[in-house]
Residue frames as qw, qx, qy, qz and C-alpha x, y, z in Angstrom:
[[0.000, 0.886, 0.464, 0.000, 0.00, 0.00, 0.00],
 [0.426, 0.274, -0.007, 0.862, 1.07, 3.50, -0.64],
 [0.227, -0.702, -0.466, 0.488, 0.39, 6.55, 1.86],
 [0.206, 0.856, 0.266, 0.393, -0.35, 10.10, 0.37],
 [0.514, -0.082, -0.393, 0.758, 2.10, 12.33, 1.78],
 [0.107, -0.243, 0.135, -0.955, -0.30, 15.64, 2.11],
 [0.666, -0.310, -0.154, -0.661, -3.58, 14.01, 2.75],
 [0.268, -0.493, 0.685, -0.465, -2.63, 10.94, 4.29],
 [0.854, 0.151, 0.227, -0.443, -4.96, 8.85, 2.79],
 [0.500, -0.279, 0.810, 0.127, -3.71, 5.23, 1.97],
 [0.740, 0.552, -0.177, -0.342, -3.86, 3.59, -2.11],
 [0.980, 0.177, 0.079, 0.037, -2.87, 0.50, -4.18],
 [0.478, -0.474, 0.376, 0.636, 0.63, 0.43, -4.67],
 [0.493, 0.318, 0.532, 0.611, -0.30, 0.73, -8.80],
 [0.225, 0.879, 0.420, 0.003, -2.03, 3.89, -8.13],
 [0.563, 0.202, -0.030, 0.801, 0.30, 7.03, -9.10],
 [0.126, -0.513, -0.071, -0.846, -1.98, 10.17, -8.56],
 [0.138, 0.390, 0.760, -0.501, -3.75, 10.72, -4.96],
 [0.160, -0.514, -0.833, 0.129, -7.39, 11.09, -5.73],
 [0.313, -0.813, -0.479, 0.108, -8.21, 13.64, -3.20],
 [0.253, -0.871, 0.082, 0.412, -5.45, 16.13, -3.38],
 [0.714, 0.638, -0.269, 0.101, -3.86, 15.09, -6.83],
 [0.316, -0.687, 0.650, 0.072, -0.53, 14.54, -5.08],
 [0.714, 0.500, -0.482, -0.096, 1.81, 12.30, -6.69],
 [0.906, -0.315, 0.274, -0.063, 2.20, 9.09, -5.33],
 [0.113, 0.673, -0.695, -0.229, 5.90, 7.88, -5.86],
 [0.872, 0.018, -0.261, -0.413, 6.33, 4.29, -6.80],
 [0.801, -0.467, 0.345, -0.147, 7.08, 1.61, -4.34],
 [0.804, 0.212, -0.486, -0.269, 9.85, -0.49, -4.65],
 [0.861, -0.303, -0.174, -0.369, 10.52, -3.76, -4.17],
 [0.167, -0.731, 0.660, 0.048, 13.33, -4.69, -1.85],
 [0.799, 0.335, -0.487, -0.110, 14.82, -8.37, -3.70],
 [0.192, 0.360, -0.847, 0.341, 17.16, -9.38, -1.45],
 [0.359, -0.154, 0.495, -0.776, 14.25, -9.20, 1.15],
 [0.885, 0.298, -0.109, -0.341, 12.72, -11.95, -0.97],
 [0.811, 0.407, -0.419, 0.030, 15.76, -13.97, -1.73],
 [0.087, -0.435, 0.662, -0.604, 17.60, -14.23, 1.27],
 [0.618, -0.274, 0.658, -0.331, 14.72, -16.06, 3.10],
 [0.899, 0.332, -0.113, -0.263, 14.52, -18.24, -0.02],
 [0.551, 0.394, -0.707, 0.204, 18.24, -19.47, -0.23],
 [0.211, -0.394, 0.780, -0.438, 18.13, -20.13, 3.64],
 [0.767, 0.022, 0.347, -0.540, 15.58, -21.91, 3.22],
 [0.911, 0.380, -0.135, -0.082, 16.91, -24.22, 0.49],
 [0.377, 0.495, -0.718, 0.312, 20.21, -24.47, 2.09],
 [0.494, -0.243, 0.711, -0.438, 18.50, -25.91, 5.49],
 [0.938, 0.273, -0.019, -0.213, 16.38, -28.39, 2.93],
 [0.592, 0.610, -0.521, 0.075, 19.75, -29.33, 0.95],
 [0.058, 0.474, -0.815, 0.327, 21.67, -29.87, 4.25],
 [0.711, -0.090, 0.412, -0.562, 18.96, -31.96, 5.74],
 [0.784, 0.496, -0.262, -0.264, 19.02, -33.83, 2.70],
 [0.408, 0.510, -0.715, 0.249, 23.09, -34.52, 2.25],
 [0.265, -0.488, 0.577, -0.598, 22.37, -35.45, 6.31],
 [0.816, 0.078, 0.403, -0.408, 19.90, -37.88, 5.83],
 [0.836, 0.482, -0.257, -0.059, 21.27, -39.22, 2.59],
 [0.421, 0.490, -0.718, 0.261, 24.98, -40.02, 4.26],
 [0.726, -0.543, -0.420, -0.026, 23.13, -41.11, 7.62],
 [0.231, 0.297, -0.478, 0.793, 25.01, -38.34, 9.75],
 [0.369, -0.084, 0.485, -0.788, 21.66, -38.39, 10.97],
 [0.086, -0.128, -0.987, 0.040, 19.61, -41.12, 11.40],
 [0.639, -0.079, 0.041, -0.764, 15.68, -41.21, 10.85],
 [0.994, -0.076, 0.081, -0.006, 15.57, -45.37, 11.14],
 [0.341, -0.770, 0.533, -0.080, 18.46, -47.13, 12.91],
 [0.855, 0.219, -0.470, 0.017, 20.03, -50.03, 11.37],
 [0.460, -0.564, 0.677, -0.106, 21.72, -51.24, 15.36],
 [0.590, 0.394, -0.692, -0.135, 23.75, -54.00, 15.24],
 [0.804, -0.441, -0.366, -0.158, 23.37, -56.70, 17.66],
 [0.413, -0.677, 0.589, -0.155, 25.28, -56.52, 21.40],
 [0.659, 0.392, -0.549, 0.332, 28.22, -58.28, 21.73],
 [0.743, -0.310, -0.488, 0.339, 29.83, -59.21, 24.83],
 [0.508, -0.277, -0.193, 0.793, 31.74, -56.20, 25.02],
 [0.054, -0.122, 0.093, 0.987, 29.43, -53.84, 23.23],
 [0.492, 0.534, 0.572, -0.382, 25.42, -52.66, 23.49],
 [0.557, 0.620, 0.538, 0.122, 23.73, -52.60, 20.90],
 [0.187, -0.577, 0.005, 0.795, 24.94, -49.88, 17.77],
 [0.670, 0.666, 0.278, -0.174, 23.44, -48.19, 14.88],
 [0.716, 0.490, 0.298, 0.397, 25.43, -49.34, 11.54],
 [0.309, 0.742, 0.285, 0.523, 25.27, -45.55, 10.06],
 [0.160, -0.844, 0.070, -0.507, 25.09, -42.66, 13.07],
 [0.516, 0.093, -0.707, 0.474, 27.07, -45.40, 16.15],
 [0.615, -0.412, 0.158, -0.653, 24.23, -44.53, 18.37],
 [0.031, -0.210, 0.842, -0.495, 23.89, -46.82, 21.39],
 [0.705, -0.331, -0.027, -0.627, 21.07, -48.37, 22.84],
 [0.907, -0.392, -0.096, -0.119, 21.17, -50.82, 26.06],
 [0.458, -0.724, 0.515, 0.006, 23.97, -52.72, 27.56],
 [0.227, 0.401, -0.877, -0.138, 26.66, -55.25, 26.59],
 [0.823, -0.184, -0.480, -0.242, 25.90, -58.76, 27.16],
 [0.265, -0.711, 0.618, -0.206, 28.88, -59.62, 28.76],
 [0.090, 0.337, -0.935, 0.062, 30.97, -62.86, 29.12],
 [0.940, -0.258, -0.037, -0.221, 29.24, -66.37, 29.52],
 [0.072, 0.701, -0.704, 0.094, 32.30, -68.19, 30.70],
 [0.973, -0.132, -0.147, -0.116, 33.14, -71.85, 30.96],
 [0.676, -0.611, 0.411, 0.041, 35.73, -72.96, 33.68],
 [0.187, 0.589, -0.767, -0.172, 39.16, -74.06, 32.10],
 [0.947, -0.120, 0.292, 0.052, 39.73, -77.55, 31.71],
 [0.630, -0.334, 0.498, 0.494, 42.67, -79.48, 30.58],
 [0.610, 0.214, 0.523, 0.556, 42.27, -79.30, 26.66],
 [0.205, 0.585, 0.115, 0.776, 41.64, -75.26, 26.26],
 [0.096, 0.062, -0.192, 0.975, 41.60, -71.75, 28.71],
 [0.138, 0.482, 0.530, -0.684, 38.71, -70.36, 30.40],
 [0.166, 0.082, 0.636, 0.749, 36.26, -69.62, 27.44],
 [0.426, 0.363, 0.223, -0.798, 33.39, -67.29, 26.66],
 [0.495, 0.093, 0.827, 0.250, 30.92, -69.12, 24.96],
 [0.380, 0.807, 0.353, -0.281, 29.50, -66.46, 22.90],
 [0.124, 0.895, -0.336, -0.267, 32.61, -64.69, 21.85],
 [0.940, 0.010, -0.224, 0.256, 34.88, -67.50, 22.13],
 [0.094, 0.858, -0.424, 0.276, 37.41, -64.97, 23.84],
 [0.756, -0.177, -0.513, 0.365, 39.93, -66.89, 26.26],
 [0.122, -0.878, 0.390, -0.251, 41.55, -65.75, 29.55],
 [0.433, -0.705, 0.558, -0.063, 44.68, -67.54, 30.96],
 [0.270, 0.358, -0.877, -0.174, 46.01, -71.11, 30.12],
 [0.775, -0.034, -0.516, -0.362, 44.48, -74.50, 30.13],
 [0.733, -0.530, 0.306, -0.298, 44.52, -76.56, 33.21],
 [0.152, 0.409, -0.899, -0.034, 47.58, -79.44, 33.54],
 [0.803, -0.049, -0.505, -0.311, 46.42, -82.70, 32.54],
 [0.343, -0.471, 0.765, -0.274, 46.64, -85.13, 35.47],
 [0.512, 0.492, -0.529, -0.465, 47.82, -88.27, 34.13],
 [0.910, -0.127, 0.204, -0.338, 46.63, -92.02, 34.85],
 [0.713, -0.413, 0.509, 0.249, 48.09, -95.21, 34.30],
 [0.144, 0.446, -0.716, -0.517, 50.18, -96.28, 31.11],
 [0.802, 0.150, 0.520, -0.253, 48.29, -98.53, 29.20],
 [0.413, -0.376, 0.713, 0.425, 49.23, -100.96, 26.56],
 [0.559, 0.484, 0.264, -0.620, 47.62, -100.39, 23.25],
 [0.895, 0.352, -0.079, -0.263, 49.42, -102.44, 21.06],
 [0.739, -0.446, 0.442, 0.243, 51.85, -105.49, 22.45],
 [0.107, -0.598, 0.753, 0.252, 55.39, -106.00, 20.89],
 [0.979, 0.184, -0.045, -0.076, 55.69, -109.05, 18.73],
 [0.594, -0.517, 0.198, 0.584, 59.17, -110.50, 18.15],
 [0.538, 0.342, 0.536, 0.553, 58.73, -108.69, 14.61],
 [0.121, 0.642, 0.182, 0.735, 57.32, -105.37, 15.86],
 [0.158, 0.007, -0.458, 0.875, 57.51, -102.86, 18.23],
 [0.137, -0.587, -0.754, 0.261, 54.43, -101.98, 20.79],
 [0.073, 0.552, -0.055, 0.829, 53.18, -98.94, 21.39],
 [0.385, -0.547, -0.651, 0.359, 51.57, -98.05, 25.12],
 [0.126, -0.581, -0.073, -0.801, 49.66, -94.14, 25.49],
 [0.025, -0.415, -0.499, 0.760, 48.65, -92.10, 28.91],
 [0.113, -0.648, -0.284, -0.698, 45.72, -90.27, 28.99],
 [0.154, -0.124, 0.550, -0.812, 44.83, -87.71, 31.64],
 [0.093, -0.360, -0.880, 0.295, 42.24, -88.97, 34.17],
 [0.296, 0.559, 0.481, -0.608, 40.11, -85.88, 34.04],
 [0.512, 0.654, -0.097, -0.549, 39.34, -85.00, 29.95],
 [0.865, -0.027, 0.471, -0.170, 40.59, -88.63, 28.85],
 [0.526, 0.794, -0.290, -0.094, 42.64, -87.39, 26.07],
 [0.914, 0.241, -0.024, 0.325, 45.59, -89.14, 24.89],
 [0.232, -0.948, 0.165, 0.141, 49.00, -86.72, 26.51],
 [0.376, -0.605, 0.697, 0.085, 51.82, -89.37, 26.12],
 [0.988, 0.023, 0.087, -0.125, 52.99, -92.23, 24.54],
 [0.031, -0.792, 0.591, 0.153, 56.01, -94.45, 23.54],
 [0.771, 0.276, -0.560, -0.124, 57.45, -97.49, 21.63],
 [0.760, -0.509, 0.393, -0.097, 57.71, -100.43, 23.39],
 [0.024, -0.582, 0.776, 0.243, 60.68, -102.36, 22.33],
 [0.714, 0.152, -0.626, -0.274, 60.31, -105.68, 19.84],
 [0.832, -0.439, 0.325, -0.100, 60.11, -109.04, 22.46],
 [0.131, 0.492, -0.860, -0.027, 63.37, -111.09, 22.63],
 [0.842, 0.051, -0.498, -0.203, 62.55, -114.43, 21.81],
 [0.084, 0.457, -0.825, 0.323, 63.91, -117.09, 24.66],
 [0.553, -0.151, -0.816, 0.075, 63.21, -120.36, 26.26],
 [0.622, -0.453, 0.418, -0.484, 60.34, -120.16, 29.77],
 [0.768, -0.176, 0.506, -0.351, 60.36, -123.39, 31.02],
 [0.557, 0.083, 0.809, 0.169, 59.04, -126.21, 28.88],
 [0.524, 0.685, 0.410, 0.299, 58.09, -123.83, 25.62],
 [0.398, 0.208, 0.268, 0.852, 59.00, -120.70, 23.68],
 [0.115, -0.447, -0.427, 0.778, 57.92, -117.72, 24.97],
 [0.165, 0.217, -0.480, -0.834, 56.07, -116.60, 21.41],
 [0.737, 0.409, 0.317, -0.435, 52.25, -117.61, 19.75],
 [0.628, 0.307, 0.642, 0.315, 52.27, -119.53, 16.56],
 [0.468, 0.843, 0.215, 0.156, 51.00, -116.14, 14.51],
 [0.453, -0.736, 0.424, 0.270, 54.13, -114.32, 16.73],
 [0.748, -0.161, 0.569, 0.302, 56.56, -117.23, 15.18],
 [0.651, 0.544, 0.483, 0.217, 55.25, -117.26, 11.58],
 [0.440, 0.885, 0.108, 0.109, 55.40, -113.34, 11.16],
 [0.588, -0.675, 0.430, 0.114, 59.24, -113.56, 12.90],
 [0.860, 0.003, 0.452, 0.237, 60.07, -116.50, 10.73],
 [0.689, 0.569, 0.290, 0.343, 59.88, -114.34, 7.78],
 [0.029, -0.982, 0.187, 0.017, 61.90, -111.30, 9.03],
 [0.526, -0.509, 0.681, 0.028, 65.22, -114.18, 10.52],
 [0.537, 0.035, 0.795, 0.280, 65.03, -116.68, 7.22],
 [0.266, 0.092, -0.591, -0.756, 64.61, -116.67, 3.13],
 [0.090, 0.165, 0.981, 0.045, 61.00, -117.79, 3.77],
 [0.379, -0.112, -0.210, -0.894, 57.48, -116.60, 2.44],
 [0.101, -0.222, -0.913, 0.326, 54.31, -117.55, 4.60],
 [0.469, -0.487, -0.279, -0.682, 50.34, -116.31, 5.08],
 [0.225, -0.041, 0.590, -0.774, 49.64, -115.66, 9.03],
 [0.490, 0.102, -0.146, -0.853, 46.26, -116.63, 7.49],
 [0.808, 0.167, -0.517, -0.230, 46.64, -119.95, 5.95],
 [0.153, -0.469, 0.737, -0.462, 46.94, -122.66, 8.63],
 [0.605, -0.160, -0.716, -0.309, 45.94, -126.30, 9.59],
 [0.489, -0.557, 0.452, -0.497, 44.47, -126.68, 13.21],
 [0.658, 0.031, -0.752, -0.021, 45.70, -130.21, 14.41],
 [0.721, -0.601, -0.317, -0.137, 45.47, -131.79, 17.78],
 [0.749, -0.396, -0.147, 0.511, 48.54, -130.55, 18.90],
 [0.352, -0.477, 0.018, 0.805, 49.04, -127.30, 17.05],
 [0.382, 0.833, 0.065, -0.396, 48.88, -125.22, 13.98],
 [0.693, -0.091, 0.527, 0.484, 50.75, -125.98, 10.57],
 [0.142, 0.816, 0.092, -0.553, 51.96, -123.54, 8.07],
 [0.747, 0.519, 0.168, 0.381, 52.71, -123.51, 4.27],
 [0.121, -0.867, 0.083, 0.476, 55.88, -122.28, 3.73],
 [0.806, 0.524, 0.064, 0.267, 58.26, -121.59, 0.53],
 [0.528, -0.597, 0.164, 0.581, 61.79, -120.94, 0.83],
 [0.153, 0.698, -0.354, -0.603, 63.76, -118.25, -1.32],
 [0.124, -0.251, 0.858, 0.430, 64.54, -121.51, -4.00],
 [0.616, 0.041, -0.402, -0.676, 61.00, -121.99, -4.66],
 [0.336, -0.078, -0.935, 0.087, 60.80, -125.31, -2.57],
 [0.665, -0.398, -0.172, -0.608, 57.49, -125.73, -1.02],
 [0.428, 0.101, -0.883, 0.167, 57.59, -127.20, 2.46],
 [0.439, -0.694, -0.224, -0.526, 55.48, -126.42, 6.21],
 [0.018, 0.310, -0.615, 0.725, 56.08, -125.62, 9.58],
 [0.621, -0.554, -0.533, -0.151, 54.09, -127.45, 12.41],
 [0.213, -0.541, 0.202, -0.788, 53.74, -125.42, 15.87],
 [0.459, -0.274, -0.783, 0.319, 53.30, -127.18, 18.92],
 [0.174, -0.541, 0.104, -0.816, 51.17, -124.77, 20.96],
 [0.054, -0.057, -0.684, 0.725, 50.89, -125.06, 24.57],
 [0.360, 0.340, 0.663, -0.561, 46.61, -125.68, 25.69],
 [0.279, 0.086, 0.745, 0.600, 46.32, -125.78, 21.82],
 [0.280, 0.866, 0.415, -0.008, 45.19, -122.71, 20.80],
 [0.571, 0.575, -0.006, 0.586, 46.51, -120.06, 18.69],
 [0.189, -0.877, 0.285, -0.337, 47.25, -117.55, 22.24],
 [0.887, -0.408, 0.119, 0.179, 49.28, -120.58, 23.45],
 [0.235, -0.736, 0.603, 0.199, 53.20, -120.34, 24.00],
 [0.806, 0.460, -0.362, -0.087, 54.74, -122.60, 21.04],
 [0.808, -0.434, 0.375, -0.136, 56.65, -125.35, 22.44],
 [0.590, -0.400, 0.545, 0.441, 58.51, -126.90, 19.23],
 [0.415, 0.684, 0.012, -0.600, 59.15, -125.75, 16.36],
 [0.713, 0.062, 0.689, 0.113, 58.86, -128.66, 13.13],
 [0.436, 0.672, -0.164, -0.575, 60.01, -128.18, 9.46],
 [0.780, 0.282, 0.557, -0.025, 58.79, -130.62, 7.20],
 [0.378, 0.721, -0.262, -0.518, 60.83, -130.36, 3.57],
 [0.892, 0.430, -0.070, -0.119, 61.63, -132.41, 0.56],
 [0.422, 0.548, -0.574, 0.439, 65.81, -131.50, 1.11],
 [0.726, -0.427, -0.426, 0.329, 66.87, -132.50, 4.19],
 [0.468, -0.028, -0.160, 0.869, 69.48, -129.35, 3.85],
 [0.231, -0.531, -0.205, -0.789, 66.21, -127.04, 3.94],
 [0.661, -0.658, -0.282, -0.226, 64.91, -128.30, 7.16],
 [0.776, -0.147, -0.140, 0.597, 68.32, -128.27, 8.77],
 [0.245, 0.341, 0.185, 0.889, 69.15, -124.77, 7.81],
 [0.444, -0.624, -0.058, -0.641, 65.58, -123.10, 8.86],
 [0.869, -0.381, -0.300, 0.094, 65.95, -125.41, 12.32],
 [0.547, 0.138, -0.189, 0.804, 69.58, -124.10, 12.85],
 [0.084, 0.475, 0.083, 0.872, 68.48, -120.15, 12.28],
 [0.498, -0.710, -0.194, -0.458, 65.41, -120.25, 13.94],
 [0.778, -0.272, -0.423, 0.377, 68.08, -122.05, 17.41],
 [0.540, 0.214, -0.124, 0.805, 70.29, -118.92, 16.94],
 [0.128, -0.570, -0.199, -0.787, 68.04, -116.26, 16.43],
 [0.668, -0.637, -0.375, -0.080, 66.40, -117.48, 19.93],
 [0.556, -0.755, 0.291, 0.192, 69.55, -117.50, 21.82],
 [0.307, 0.856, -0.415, 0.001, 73.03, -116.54, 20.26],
 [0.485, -0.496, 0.677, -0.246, 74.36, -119.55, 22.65],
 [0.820, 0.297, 0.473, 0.125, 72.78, -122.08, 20.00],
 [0.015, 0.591, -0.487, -0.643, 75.12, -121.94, 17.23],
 [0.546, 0.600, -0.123, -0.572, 74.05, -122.62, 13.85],
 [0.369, 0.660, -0.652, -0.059, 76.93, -123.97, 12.42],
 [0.086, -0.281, 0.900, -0.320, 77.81, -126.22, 15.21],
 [0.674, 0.165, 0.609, -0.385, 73.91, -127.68, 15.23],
 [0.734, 0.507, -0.293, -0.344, 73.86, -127.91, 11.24],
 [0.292, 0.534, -0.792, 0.047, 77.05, -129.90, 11.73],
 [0.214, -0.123, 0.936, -0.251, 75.83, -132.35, 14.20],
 [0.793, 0.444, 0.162, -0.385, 72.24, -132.66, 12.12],
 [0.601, 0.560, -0.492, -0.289, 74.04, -133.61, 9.00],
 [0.373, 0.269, -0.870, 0.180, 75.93, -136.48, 10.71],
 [0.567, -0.236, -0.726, -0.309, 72.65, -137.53, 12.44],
 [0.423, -0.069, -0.627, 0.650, 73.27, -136.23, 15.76],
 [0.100, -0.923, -0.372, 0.029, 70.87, -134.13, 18.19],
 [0.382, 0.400, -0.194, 0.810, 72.30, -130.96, 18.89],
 [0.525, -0.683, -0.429, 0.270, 72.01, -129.59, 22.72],
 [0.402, 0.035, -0.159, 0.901, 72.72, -125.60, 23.93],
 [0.248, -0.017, 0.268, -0.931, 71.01, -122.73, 25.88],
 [0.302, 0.091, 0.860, -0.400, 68.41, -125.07, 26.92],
 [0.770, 0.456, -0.047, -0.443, 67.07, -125.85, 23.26],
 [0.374, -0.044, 0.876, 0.303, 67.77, -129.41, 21.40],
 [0.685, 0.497, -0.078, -0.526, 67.37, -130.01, 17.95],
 [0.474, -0.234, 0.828, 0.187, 67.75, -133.13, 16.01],
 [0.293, 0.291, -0.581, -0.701, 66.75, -134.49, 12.82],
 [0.555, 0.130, 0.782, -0.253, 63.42, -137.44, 11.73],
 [0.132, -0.078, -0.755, -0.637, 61.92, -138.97, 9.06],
 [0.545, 0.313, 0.453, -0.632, 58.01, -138.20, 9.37],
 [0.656, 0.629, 0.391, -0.147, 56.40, -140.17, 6.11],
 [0.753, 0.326, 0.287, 0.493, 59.27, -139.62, 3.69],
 [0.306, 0.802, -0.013, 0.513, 60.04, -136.11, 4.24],
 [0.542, 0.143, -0.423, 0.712, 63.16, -134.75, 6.28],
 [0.388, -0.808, -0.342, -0.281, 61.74, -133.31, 9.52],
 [0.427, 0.109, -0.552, 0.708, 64.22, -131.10, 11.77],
 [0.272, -0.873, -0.372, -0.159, 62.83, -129.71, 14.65],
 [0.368, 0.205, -0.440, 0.793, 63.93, -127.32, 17.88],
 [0.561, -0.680, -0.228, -0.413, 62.22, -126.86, 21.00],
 [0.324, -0.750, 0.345, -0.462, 63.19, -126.49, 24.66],
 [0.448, 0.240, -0.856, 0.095, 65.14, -129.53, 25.53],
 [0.466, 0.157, 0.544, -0.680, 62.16, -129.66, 28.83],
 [0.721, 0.290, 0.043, -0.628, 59.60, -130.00, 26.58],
 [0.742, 0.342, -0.414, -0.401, 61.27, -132.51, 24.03],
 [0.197, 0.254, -0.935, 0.152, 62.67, -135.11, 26.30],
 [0.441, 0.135, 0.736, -0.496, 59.32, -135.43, 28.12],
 [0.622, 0.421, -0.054, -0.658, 56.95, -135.59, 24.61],
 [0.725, 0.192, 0.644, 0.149, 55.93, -138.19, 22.92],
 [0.577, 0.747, 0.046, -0.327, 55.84, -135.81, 19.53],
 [0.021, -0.352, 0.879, 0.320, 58.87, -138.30, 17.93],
 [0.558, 0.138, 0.800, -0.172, 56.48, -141.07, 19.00]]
């Protein structure tokens, strides 16, 4: 509105002339800034709002991430907060790991010492292979320890041979040129009998006397049935030595051949005819003076 400066009376801003006193009305203008000014502020608070919401510096919906042991809950985008950690669930050390949160998996200190029970044997020596025997601790049953038992030394108890028939067989083939199957076997009324072949291709067998005649009995004497006479003489010898170093080979081959037993470190071997085939044996000189197995 425009104000008449002599009369006072008030007019459109388009009018130019008062009216009532002709006075010339000047014309009004318009201030721009006074216009543009609140317009940019106004589109620079929009804009920033915008840029604010678009980079999530501010947050209108929180994307939290779930609490963690060590941290409540937080939002993704603006790291707002909300509630409390969980905190640790802990499970009590034991021997095979450290105090342990089971949520986090975090540890604290070291594992508890194993406390360790008896040795136990988990697989016996032969005279062809070494044992083994393992500890385990008494409270989390784990295996901690073990260690090789040493191969058995062959030797004379009593009236037999301190070895099993399956013992003997897989022995036989480590101490002589001879090929054999632990497998293949004849059960007789005194023992167990075994195809063997010697390095020359001859084909001949080993009978086993076994103590309470079964196959966990202690062998008592040991019989090799071949076509040569110098094959059964030979494996008979080795197998004397190999027992005890006190039986000599040589010195028993020599008294076989010329028909003689042969007596030392309380084994005797000697030579028979079983059914046409040359039959030396060796067994604990106990055992073979009381047996009928010549008979």
């Amino acid at each position: 509105m425009k104000t008449c400066p002599k009369c006072g009376t008030q007019h459109s801003n388009q009018t130019m002339e008062c009216p009532h006193c002709n006075t010339p009305l000047e014309k009004k203008n318009i201030n721009k800034f006074a216009v543009i000014i609140p317009v940019a502020v106004i589109y620079l608070i929009a804009m920033t709002i915008a840029i604010l919401y678009l980079t999530r510096a501010v947050c209108v919906n929180h994307d939290f991430k779930d609490a963690t042991c060590v941290k409540a809950m937080e939002c993704k985008y603006c790291g707002e907060t909300q509630g409390e950690p969980l905190g640790h669930s802990w499970v009590a050390a034991s021997c095979a790991r450290a105090k342990t949160c089971t949520i986090c998996n975090e540890s604290e200190g070291k594992p508890l010492e194993h406390v360790l029970g008896e040795w136990i044997t988990v697989k016996s020596p032969t005279l062809a292979a070494f044992g083994r025997e393992e500890c385990s601790c008494t409270v989390c049953k784990n295996v901690v320890d073990g260690r090789t038992l040493e191969k058995k030394i062959p030797q004379v108890v009593g009236n037999s041979f301190n070895f099993t028939d399956t013992e003997f067989i897989e022995w036989l083939q480590v101490i002589a040129p001879v090929d054999a199957d632990i497998d293949t076997f004849a059960e007789g009324d005194d023992g167990f009998t075994y195809p063997i072949t010697y390095d020359n291709g001859e084909e001949g067998i080993v009978m086993l006397n076994c103590s309470s005649r079964n196959k966990s009995g202690n062998v008592r004497a040991v019989i090799f049935y071949f076509e040569h006479t110098a094959t059964a003489i030979e494996l008979a010898a080795t197998v004397g030595e190999c027992i005890d170093q006190g039986f000599s080979a040589n010195d028993a081959t020599l008294k076989l051949y010329s028909g003689k037993e042969y007596t030392k470190a309380n084994m005797t071997s000697l030579v028979y005819d079983a059914d046409g085939l040359t039959s030396a044996v060796v067994a604990p000189t106990i055992f073979l003076r009381s047996s009928d197995i010549l008979n």
